[in-house]
MIROBA-79604 format. One line per 8 residues: number of its first residue (from 1); for each residue x, y, z of N, C-alpha, C, O. Coordinates in nm, 2 decimals, padded with zeros to 4 digits, always signed. Atoms other than C-alpha are relative to their C-alpha. Layout:
N
NUM) X,Y,Z,X,Y,Z,X,Y,Z,X,Y,Z  ... $
***
This chain:
160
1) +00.03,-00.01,-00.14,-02.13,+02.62,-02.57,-00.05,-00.14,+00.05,+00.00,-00.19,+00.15  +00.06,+00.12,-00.02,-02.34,+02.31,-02.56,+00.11,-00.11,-00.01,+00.08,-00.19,+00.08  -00.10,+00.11,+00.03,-02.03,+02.06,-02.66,+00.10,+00.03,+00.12,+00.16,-00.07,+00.18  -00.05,+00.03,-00.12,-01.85,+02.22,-02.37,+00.00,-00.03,+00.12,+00.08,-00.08,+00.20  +00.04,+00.06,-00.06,-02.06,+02.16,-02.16,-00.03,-00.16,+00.05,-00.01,-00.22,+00.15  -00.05,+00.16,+00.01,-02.11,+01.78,-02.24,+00.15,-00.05,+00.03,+00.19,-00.16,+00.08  -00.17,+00.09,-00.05,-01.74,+01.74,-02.21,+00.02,+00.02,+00.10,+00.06,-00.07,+00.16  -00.03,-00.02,-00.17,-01.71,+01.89,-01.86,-00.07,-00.09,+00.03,-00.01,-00.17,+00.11 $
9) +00.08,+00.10,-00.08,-02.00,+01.66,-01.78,+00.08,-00.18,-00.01,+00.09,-00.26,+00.08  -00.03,+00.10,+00.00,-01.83,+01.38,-01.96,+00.11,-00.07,+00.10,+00.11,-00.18,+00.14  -00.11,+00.00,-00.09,-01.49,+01.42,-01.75,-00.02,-00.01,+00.11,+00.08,-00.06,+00.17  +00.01,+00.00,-00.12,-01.65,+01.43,-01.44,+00.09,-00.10,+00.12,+00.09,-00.23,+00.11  -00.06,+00.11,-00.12,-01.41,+01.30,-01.10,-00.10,+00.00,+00.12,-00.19,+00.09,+00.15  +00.01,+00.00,-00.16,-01.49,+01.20,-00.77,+00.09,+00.04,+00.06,+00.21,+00.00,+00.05  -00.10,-00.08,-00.11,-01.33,+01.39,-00.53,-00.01,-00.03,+00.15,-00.12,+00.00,+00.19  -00.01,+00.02,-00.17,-01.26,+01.29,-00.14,+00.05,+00.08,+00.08,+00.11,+00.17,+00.05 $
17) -00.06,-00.06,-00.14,-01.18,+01.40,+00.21,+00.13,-00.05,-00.03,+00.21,+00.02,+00.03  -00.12,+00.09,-00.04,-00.87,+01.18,+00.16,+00.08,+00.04,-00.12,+00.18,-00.02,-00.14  -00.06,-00.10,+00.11,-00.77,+01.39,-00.15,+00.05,-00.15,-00.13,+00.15,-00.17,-00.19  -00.05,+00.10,+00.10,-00.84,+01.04,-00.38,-00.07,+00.09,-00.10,-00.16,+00.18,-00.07  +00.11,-00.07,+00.08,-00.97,+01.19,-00.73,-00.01,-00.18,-00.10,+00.08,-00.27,-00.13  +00.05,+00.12,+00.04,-01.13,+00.90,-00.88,-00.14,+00.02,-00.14,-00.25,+00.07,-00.14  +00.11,+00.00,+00.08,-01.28,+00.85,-01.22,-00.17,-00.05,+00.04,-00.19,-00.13,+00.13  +00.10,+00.05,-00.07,-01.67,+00.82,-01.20,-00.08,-00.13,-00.07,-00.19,-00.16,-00.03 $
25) -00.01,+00.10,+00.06,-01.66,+00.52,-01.43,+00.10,-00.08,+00.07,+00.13,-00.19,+00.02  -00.06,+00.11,-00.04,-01.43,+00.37,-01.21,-00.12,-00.05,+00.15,-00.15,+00.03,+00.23  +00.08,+00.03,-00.07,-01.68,+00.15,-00.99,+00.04,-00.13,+00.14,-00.01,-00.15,+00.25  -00.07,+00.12,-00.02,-01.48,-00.15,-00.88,+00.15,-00.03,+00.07,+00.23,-00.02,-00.03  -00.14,+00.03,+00.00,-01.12,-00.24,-00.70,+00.03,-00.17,+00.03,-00.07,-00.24,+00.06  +00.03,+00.10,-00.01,-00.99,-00.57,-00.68,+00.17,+00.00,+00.05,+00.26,+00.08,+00.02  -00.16,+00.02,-00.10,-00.64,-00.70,-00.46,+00.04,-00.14,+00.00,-00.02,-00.22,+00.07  -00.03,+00.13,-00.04,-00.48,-01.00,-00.50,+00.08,-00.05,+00.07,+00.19,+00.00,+00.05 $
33) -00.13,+00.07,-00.15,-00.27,-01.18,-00.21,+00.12,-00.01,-00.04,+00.19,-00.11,-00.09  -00.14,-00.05,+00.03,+00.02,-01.03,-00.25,+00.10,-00.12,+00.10,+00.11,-00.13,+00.23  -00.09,+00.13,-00.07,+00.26,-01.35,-00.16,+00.13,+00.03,+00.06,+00.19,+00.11,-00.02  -00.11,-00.04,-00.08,+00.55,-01.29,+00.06,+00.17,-00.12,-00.05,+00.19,-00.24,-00.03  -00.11,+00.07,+00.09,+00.90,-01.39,-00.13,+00.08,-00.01,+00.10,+00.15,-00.11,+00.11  -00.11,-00.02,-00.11,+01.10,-01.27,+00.17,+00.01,-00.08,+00.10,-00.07,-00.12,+00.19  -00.07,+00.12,-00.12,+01.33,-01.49,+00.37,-00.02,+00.08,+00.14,+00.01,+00.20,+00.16  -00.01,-00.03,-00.14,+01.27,-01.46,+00.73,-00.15,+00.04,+00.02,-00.17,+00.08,+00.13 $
41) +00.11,-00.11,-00.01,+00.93,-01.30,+00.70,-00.12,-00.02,+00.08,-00.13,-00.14,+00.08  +00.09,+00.05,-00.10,+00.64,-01.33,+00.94,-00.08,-00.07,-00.06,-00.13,-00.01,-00.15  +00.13,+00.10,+00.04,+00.39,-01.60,+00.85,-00.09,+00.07,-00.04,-00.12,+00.04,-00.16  +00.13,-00.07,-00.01,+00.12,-01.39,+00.86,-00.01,+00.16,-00.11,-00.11,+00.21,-00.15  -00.03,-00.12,+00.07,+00.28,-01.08,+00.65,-00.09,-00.03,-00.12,-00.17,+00.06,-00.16  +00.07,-00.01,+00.18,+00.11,-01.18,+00.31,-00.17,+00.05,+00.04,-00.22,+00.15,-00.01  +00.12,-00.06,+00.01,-00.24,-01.17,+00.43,+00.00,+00.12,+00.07,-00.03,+00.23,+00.02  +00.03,-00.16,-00.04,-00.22,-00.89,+00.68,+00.03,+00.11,-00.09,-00.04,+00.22,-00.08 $
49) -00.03,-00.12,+00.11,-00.08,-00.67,+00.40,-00.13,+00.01,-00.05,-00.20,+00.11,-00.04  +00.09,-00.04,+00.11,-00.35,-00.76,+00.14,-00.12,+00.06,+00.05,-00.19,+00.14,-00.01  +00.11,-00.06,-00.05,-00.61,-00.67,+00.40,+00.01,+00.11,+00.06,-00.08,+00.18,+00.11  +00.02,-00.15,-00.06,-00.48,-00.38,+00.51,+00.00,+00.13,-00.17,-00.04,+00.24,-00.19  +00.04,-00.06,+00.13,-00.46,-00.26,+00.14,-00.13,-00.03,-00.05,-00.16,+00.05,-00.14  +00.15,+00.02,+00.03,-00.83,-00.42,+00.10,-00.07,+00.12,+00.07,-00.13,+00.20,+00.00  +00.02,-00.08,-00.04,-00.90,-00.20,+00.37,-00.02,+00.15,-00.01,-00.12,+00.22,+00.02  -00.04,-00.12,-00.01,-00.74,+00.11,+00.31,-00.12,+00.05,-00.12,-00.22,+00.13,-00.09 $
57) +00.15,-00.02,+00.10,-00.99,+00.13,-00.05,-00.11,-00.03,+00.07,-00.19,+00.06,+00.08  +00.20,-00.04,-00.09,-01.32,+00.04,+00.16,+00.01,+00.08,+00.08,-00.09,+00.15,+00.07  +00.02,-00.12,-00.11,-01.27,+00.27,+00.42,+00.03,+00.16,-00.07,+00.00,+00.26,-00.02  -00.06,-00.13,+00.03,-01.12,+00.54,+00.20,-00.10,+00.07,-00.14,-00.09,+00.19,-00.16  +00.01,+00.00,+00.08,-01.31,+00.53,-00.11,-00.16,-00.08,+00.00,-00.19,-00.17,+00.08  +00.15,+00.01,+00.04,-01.72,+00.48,-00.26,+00.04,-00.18,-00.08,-00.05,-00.26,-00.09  -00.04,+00.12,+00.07,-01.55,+00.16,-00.45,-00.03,-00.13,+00.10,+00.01,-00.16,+00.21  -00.01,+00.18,-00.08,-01.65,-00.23,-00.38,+00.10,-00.04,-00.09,+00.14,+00.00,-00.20 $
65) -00.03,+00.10,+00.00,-01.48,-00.49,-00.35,+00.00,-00.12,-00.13,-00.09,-00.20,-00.15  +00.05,+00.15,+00.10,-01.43,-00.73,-00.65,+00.07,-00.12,+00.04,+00.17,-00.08,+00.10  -00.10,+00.09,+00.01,-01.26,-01.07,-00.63,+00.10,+00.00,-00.09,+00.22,-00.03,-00.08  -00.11,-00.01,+00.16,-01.12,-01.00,-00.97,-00.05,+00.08,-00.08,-00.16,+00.11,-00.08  +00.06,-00.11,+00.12,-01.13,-00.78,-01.25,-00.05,+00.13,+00.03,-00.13,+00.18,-00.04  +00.06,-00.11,-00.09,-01.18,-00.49,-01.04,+00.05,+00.11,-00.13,+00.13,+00.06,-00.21  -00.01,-00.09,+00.05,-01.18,-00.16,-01.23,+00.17,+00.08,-00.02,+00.24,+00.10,-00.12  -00.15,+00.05,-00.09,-00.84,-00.09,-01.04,+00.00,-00.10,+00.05,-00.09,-00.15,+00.12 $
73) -00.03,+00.13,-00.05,-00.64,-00.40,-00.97,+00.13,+00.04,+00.02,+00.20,+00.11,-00.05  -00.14,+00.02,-00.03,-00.34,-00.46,-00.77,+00.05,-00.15,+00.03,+00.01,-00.24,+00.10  -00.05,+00.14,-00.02,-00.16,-00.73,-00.78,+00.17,+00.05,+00.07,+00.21,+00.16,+00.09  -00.12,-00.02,-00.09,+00.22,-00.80,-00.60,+00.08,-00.10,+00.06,+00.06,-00.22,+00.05  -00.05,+00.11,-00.10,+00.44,-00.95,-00.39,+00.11,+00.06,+00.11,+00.21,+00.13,+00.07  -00.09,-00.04,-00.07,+00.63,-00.89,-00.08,+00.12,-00.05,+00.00,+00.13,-00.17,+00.03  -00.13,+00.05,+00.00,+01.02,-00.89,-00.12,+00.09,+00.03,+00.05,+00.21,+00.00,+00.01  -00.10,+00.00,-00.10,+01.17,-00.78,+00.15,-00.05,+00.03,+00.14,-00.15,+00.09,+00.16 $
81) +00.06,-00.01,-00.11,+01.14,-00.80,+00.51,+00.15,-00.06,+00.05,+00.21,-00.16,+00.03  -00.17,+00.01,-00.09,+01.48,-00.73,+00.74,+00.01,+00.05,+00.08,-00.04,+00.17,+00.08  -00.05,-00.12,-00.12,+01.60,-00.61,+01.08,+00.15,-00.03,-00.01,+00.22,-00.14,-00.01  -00.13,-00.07,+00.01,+01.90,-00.39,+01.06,+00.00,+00.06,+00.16,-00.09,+00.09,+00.24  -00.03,-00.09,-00.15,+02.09,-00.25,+01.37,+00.01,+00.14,-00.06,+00.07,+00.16,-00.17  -00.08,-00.12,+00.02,+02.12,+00.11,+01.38,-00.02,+00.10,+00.11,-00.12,+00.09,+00.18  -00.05,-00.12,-00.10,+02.24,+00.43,+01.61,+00.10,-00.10,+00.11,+00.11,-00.10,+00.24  -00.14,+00.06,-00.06,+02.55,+00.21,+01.69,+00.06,+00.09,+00.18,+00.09,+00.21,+00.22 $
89) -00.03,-00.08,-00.13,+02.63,+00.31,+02.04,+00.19,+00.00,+00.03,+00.26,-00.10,-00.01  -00.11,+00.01,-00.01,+02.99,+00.39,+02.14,+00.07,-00.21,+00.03,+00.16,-00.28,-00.03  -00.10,+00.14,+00.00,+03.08,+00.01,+02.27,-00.07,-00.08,-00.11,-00.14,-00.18,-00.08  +00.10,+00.09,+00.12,+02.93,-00.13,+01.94,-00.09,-00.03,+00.04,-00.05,-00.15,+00.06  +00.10,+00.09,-00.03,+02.59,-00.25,+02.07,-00.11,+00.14,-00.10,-00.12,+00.26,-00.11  +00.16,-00.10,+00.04,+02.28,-00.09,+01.88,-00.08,+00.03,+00.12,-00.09,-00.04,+00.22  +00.09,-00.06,-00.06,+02.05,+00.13,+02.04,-00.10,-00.04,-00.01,-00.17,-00.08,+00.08  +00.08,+00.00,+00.07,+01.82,+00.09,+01.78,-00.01,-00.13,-00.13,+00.07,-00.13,-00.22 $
97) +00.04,+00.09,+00.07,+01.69,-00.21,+01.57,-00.10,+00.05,-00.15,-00.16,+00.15,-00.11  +00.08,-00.04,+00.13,+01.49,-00.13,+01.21,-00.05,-00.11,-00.06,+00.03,-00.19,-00.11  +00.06,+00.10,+00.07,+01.23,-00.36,+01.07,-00.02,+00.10,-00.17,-00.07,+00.22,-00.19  +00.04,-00.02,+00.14,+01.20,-00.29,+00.71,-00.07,-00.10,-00.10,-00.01,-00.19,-00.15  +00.05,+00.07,+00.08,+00.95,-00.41,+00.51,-00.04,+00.05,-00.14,-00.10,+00.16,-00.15  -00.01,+00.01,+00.14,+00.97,-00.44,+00.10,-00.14,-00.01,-00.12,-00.12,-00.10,-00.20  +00.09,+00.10,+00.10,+00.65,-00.50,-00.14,+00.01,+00.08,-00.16,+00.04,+00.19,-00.19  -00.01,-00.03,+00.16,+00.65,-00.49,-00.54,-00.17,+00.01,-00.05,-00.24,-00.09,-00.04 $
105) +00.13,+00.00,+00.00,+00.31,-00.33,-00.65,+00.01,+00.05,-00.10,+00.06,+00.16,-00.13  +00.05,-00.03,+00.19,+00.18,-00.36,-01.04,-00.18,+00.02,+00.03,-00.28,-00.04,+00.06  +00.16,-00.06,-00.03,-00.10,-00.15,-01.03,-00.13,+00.02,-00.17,-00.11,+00.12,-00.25  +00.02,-00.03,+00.11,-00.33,-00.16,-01.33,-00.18,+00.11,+00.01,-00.28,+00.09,+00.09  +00.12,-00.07,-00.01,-00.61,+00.12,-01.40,-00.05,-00.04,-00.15,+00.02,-00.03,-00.25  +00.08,+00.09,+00.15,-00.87,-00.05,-01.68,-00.05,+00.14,-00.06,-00.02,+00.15,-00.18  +00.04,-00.10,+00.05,-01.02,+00.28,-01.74,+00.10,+00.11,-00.06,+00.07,+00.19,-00.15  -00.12,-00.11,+00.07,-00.68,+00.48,-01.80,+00.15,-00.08,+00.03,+00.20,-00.12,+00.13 $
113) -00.13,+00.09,-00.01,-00.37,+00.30,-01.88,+00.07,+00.09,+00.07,+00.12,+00.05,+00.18  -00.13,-00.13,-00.01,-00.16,+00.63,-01.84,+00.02,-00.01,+00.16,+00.11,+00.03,+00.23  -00.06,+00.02,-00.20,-00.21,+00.53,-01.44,+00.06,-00.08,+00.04,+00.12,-00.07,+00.15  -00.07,+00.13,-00.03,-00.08,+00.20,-01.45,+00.12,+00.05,+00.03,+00.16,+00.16,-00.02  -00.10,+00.02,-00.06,+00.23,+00.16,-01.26,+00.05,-00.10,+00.06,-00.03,-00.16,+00.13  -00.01,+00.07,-00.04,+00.45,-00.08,-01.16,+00.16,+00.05,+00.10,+00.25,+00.09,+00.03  -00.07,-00.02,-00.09,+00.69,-00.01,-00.82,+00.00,-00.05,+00.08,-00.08,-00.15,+00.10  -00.11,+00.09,-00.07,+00.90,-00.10,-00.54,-00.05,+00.11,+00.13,+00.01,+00.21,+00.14 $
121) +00.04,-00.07,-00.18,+00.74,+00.06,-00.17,+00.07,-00.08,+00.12,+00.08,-00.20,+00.15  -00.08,+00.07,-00.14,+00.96,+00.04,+00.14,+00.02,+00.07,+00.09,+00.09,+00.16,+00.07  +00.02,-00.04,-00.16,+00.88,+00.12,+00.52,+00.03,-00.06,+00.13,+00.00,-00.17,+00.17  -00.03,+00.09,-00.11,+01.03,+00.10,+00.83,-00.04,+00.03,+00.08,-00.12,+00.13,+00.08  +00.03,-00.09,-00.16,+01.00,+00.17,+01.20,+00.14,-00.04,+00.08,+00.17,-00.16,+00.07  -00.04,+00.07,-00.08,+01.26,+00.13,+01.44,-00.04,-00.02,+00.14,-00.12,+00.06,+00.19  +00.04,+00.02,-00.14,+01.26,-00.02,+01.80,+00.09,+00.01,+00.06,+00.20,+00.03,+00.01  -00.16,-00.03,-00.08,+01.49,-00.01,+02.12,+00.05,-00.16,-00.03,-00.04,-00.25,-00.03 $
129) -00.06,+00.12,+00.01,+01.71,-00.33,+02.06,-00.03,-00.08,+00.16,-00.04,-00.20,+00.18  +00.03,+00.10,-00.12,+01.63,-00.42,+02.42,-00.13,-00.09,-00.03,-00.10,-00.21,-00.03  +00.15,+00.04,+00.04,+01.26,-00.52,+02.33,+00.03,-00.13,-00.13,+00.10,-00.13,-00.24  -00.01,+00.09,+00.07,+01.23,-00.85,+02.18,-00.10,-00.04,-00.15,-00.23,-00.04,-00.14  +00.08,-00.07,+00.06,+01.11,-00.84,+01.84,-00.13,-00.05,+00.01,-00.22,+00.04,+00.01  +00.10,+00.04,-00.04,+00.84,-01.13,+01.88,-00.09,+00.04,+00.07,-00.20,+00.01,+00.04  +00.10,-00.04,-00.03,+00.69,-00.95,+02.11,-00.10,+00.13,-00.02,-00.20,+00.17,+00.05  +00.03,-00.18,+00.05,+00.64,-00.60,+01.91,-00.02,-00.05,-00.14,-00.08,+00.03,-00.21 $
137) +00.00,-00.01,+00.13,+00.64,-00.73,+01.58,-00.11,-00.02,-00.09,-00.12,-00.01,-00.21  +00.13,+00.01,+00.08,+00.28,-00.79,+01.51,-00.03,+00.20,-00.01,-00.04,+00.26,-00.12  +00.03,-00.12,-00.03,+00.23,-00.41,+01.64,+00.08,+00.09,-00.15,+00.01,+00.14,-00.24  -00.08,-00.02,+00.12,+00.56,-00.31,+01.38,-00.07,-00.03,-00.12,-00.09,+00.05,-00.21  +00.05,+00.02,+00.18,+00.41,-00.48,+01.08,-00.15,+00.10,+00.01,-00.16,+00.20,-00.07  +00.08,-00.08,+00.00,+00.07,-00.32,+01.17,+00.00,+00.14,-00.09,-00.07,+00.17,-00.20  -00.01,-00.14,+00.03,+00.19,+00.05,+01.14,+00.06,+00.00,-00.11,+00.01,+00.06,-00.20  -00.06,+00.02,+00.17,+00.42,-00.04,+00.85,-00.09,-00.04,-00.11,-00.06,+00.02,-00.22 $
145) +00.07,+00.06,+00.06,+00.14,-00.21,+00.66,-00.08,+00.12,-00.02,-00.14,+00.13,-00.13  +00.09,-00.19,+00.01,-00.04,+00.18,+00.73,+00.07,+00.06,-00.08,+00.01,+00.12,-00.17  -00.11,-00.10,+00.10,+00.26,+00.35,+00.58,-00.04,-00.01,-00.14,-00.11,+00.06,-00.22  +00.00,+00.05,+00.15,+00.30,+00.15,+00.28,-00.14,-00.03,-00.09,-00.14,+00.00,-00.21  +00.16,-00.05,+00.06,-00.12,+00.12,+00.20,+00.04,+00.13,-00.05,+00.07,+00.16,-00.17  +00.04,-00.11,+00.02,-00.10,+00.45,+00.25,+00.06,+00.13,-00.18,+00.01,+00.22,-00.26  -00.09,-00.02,+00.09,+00.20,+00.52,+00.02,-00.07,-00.03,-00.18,-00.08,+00.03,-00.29  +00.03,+00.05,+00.15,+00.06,+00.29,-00.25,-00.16,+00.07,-00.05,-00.18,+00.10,-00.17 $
153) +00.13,-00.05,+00.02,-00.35,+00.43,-00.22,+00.06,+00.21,-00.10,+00.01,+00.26,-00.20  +00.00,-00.10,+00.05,-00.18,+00.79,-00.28,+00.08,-00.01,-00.13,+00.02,+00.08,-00.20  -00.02,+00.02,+00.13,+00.02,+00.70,-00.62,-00.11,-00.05,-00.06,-00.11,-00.02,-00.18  +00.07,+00.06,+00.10,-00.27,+00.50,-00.74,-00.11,+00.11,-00.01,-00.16,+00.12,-00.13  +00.11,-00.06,+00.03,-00.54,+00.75,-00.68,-00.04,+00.13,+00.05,-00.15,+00.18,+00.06  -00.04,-00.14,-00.04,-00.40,+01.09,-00.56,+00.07,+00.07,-00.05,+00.13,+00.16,+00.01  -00.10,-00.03,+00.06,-00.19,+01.17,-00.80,+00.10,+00.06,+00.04,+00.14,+00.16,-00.01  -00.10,-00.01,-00.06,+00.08,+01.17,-00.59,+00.15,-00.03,-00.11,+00.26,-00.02,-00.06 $
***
């Protein structure tokens, strides 16, 4: 009875509102600036990503901030970033425009290998083609950069 008890204690997770379960030996996350490979891509895409994935773990999660060596670490790179037409309208003109943005995310968990993962996340939005994209496209990357956090926080620590 005594040995079971120690093992339930030793197992113990952290559990969230945000349905992360999180070892209670994991103390630490760490993000590196995911560099942007993709032709065409906004200037600004590399950091806004990594801070909105910095983000998403401090606001979501009891975990600091490391520069390196974080407990969980992600590392990456953005490799794709495209607008496609689409909902072709009878005289060929698009209705509808689609930004799609691409990132490659090697996720390593120091405390349990078996979570490591390394994958390919891709989210888009589209807009009306009238709308020029320069003037929507910080807004676009924004919400996409929500998606794709979002996407990557629930494989790494929701067992999604």
């Amino acid at each position: 009875m005594i040995l079971i008890c120690f093992t339930a204690i030793g197992c113990k997770m952290n559990y969230s509102f945000t349905g992360a379960s999180i070892a209670e030996d994991v103390k630490t996350v760490s993000v590196k600036t995911f560099q942007s490979y993709a032709p065409l891509a906004n200037a600004n895409l590399s950091q806004t990503f990594t801070e909105a994935l910095k983000d998403k773990f401090i606001s979501q999660t009891n975990l600091d901030l490391a520069t390196r060596d974080g407990d969980l670490q992600f590392d990456g790179s953005i490799t794709g970033y495209k607008v496609t037409s689409v909902a072709i309208q009878g005289n060929e003109t698009a209705a509808l425009n689609r930004l799609t943005i691409t990132v490659k995310v090697k996720f390593t968990n120091t405390k349990d290998k078996e979570a490591d993962f390394e994958t390919n996340f891709s989210r888009y939005l589209d807009y009306d083609s009238s709308q020029n994209l320069s003037a929507i496209e910080d807004e676009l990357i924004k919400d996409i950069n929500d998606q794709l956090t979002q996407d990557i926080f629930n494989k790494a620590v929701s067992n999604w």
